[in-house]
N, C-alpha and C positions, 0 to 999 in steps of 0.2 A: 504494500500500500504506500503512495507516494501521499508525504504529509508537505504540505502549503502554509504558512504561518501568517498571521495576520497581527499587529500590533496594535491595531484601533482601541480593544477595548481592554482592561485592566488583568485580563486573564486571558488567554490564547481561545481564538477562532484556528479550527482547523477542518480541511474539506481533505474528505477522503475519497477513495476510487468513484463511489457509489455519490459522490455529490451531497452526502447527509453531513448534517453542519454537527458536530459534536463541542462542545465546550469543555476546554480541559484547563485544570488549575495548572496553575507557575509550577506547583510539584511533578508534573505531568501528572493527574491520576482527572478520569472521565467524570463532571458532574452528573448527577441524579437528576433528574425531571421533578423532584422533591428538592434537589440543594439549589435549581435555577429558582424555583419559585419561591423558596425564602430571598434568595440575590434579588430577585425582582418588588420583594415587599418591600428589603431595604432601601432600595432604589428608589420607590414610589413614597415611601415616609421620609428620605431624605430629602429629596428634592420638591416633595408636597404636591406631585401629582394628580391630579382631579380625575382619573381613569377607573372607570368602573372596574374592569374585566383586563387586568395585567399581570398575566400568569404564561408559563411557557407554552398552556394551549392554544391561548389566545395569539400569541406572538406568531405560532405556529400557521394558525389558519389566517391570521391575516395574510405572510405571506402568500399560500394559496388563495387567497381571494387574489391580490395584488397581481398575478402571475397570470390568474384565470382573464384578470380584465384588463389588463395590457395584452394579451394576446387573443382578444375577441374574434377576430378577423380567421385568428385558427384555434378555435377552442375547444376543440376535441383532441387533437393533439396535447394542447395543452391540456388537458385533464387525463391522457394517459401519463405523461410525463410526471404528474401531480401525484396520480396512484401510485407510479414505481416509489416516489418519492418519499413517500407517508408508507409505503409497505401495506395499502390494502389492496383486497384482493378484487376488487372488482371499481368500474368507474362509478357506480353506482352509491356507491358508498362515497365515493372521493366527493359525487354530487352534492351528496348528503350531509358530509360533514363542512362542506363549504355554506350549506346554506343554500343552494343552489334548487335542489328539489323542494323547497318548499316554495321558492320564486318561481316555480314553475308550476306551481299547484293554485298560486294564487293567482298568477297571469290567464288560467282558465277560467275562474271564478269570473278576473275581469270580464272576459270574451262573453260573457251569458247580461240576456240585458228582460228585464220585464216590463 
């Protein structure tokens, strides 16, 4: 695995083969999806934040929204690309978890007129 160093933020960004963003302490040793989201508490009490929803999920799916709507033009592409990404097993899901299928459930609802 070829590791890419990034110095931006206080503790190493690193992108591995597979393109998945792992964060790793100065010790090298892999943060927790549990140890980003106290980092992220602290972050958001330090700085005084006003963000409802700031947690490594959230960080996480925004990027897939971000990804999904800058590539509108090829967005199925872009939601297989998404699925490899997140590791589910179907686009379906990837829909699902962007929030997607439910913007599509209610865009029907619009279509219907009495």
């Amino acid at each position: 695995m070829s590791l890419k160093y990034s110095s931006t933020m206080a503790d190493y960004l690193i992108w591995s083969d597979a393109m998945n963003l792992i964060l790793v302490s100065q010790k090298g040793t892999i943060f927790t999806v549990q140890r980003i989201n106290i980092l992220l508490k602290e972050v958001k009490k330090k700085y005084r934040l006003k963000i409802k929803n700031f947690s490594y999920h959230s960080l996480k799916k925004t990027l897939g929204r971000q990804v999904y709507n800058m590539n509108s033009d090829n967005a199925e592409l872009a939601l297989v690309k998404l699925m490899e990404l997140f590791n589910h097993s179907s686009i379906a899901i990837t829909k699902r978890y962007l929030g997607l299928r439910q913007e599509e459930i209610l865009q029907t609802y619009d279509c219907l007129s009495f």
